[in-house]
C-alpha positions in Angstrom: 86.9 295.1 -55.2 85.8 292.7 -58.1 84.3 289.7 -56.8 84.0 286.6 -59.8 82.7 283.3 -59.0 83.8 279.9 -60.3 82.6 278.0 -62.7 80.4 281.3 -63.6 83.1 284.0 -64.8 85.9 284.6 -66.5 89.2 286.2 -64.8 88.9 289.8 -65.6 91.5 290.6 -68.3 92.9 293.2 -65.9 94.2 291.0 -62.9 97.9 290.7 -63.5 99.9 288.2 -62.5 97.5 287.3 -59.4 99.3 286.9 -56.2 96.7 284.8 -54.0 95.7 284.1 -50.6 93.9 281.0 -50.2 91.5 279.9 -47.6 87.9 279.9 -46.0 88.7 283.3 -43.8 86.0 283.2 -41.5 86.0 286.0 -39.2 88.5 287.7 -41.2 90.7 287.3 -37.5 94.4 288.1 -36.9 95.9 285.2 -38.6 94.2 285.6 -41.8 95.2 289.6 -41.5 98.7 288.5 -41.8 98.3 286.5 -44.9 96.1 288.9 -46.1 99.1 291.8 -45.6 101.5 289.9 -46.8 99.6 289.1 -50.5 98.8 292.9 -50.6 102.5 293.6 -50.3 104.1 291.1 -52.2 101.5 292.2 -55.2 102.1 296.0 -54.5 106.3 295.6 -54.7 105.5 293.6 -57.9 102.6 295.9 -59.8 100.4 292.3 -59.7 97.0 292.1 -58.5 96.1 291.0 -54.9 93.2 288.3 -54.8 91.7 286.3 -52.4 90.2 283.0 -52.8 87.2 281.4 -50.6 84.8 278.6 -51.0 81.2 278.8 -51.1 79.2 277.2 -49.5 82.1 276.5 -46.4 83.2 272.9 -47.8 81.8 271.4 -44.4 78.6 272.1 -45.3 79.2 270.1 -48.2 81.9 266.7 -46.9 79.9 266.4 -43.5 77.0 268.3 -43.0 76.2 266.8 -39.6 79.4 268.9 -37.9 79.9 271.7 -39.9 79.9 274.7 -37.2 77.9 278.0 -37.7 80.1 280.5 -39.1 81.4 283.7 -37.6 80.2 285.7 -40.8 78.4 285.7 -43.9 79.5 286.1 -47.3 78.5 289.9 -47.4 80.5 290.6 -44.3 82.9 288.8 -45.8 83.5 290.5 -48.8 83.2 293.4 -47.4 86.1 292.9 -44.8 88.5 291.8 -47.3 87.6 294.9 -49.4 88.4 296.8 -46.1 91.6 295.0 -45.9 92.5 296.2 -49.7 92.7 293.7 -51.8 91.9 294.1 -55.4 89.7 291.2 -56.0 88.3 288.4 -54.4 87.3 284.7 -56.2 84.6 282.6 -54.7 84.6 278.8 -55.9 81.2 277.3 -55.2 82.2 274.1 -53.5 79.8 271.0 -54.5 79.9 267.6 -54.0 81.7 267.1 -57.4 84.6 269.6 -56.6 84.9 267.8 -53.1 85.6 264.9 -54.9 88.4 266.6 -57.2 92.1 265.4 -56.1 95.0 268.1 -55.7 96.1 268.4 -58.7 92.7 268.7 -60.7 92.5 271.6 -58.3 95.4 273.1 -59.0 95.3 272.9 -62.9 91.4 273.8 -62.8 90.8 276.6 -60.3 94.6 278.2 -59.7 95.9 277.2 -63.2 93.7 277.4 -65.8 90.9 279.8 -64.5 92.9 282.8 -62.3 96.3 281.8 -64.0 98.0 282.7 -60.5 101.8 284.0 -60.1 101.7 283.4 -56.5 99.7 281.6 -53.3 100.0 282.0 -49.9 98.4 279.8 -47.7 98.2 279.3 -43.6 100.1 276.8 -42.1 98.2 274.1 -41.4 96.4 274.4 -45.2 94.9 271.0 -46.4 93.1 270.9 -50.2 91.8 268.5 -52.9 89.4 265.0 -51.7 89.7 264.0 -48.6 92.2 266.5 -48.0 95.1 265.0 -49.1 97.3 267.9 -50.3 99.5 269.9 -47.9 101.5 273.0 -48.4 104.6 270.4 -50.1 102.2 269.2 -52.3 100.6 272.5 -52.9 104.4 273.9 -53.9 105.2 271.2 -56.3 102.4 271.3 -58.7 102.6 275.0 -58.4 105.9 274.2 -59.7 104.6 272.5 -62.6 101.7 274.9 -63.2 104.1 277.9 -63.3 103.3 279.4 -60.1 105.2 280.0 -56.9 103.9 278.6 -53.3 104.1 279.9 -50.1 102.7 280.0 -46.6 102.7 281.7 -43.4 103.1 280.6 -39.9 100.6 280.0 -37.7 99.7 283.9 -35.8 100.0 283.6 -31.8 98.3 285.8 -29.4 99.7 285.2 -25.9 99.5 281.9 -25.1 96.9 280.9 -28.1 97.0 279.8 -31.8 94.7 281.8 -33.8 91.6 279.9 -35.3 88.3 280.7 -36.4 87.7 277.6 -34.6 89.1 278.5 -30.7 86.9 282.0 -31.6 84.3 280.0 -32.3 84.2 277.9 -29.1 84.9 281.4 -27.0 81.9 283.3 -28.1 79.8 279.9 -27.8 81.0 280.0 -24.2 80.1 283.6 -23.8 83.9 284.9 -23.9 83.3 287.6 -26.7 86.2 289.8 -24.8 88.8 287.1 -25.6 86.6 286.3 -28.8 87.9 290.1 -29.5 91.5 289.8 -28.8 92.2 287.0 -30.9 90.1 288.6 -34.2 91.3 291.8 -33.6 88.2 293.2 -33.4 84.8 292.8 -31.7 82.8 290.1 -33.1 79.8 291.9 -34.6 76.5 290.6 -36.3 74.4 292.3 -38.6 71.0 292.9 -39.5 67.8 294.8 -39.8 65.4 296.6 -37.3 61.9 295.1 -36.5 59.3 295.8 -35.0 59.1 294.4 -31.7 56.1 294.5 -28.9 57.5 297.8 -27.5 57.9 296.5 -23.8 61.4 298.3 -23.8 59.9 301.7 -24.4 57.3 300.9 -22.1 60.1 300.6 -19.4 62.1 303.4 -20.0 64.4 301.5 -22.3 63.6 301.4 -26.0 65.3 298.7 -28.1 66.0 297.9 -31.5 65.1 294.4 -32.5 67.5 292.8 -34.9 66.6 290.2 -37.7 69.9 288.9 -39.1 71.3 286.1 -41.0 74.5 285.7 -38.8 74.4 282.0 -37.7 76.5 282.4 -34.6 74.8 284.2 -31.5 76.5 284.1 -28.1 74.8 282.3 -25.3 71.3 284.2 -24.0 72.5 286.6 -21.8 73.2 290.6 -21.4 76.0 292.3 -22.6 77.7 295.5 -23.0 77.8 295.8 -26.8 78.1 298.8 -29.4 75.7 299.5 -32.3 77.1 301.1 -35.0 74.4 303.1 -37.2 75.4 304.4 -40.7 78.8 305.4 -40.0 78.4 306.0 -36.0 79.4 303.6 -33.5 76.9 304.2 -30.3 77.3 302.4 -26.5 74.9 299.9 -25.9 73.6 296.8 -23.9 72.0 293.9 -26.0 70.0 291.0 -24.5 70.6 287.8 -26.4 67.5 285.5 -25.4 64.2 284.3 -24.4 62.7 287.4 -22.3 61.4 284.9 -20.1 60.1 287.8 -17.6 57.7 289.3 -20.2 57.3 286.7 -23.1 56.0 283.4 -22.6 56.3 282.1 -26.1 60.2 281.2 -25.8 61.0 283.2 -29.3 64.6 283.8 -29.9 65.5 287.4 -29.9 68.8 290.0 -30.1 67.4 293.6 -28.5 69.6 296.2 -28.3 69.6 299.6 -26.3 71.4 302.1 -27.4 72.4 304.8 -24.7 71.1 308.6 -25.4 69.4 307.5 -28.8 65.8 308.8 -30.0 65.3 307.9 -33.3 63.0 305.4 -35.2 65.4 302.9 -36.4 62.5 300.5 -38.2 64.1 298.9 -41.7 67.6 300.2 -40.5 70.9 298.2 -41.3 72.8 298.0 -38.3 75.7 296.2 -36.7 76.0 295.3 -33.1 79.6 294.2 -31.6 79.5 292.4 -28.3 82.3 293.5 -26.3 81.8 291.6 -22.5 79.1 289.6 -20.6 77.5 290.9 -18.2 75.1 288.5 -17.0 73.3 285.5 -17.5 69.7 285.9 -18.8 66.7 284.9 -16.3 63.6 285.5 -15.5 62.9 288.2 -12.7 59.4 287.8 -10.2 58.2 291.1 -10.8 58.1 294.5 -13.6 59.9 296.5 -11.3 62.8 294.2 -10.5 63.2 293.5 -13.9 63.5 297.3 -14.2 65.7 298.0 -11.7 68.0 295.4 -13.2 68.0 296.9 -16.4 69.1 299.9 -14.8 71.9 298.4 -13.1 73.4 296.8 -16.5 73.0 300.0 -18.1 75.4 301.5 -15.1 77.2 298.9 -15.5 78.2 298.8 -19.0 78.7 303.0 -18.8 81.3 302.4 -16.5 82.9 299.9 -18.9 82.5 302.1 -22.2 84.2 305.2 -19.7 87.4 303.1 -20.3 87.1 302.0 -23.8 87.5 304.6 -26.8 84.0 303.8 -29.3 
């Protein structure tokens, strides 16, 4: 997938007739999957080229700094699932403080017009653009009828009872509810990172883990949970405590452990991705070794008997 950035690069000279899908696409969840479909089709029936367009840095970080949330992915994970998804292209605008400023239609002529030259945009349905975020999808279809392009939008994606939003997914893994975090992205909510050394206690108790450093901002609330760890290409069973170890570590440093069930290999400087898939308990600190232990044992049971009916 080519990736360009605004103002940096040019539009490659072999996108065609761009058909667009416009937004911020954090978490890549159901909702943004149907827009996402939809752009690849309309582009495929047409010979065009499928792009998407995000912002970067999110423009909260930039228009109100003080309540911009932590995002469900970073930009590499980013790109990477909208390659997975198949588009041909994806252009990042680098949102400043200037840009925030810009009104619709300087956004329009600037970014859609004059730089990608779009045929088409789709958008979500509750899209807002330009300072202050005064242009709607009405607005967003009449300048795209003066800049030659056509507008369009999809409906808002339901699952049971719920709209879609990366900001209800949000609030559910904050709360701990990665299960129904899943069911509205459409997939588990995963983080990524690299393996460091830890102090070892894990392998000292019969559990080895792999300690992840990662730049995902958003970690569910400390606790233990049955997740999966996907090395290279396999996807492995685990448990993962999000937390404090407040049993064995006095220091109150942050950490993400994961063991991965029937695993023996040294996984220091590894990429790897762990997908929480349910809660299992609250973290806390236990009164002895042994009980601490014993529980470890008994999530470990527990989360085999969960991954006996999921298919990894």
């Amino acid at each position: 997938m080519d990736v360009i950035h605004f103002p940096d690069d040019a539009r490659p000279a072999h996108w065609v007739q761009p058909v667009l899908a416009l937004g911020n696409f954090d978490g890549v969840h159901r909702g943004h999957r149907k827009i996402l479909e939809r752009v690849r089709r309309v582009a495929g029936e047409r010979g065009a080229t499928s792009v998407v367009m995000m912002f970067d840095p999110h423009p909260s970080r930039v228009v109100r700094p003080d309540k911009a949330p932590p995002l469900l992915m970073t930009t590499a994970q980013k790109i990477e699932a909208l390659a997975a998804a198949g588009l041909h292209g994806a252009a990042i605008v680098r949102f400043t403080e200037e840009l925030s400023r810009w009104d619709p239609e300087m956004f329009v002529r600037t970014v859609l017009a004059d730089w990608l030259r779009v045929a088409e945009v789709w958008v979500g349905a509750n899209f807002l653009f330009g300072h202050d975020r005064s242009g709607n999808f009405t607005m967003l279809r009449t300048l795209g009828a003066r800049y030659g392009f056509k507008a369009e939008k999809i409906d808002a994606v339901r699952y049971k009872d719920f709209v879609v939003s990366s900001t209800r997914i949000r609030r559910l893994i904050s709360e701990g509810r990665v299960d129904e975090a899943a069911a509205l992205l459409g997939h588990e909510y995963h983080i990524d990172g690299t393996v460091v050394k830890g102090d070892r206690r894990g392998t000292q108790f019969g559990f080895p883990t792999a300690n992840l450093c990662t730049d995902n901002e958003l970690l569910p609330p400390n606790g233990v949970y049955a997740t999966t760890t996907r090395v290279g290409e396999v996807v492995h069973p685990s448990i993962t405590n999000v937390g404090v170890r407040p049993t064995i570590d006095e220091t109150g440093r942050m950490t993400v452990e994961s063991h991965i069930f029937n695993f023996d290999r040294d996984l220091y400087g590894a990429s790897i991705q762990v997908g929480f898939v349910q809660r299992l308990r609250d973290e806390r600190a236990f009164e002895s070794l042994d009980l601490l232990k014993a529980q470890m044992a008994a999530d470990c049971a527990r989360a085999r008997g969960l991954f006996d009916h999921l298919s990894l």
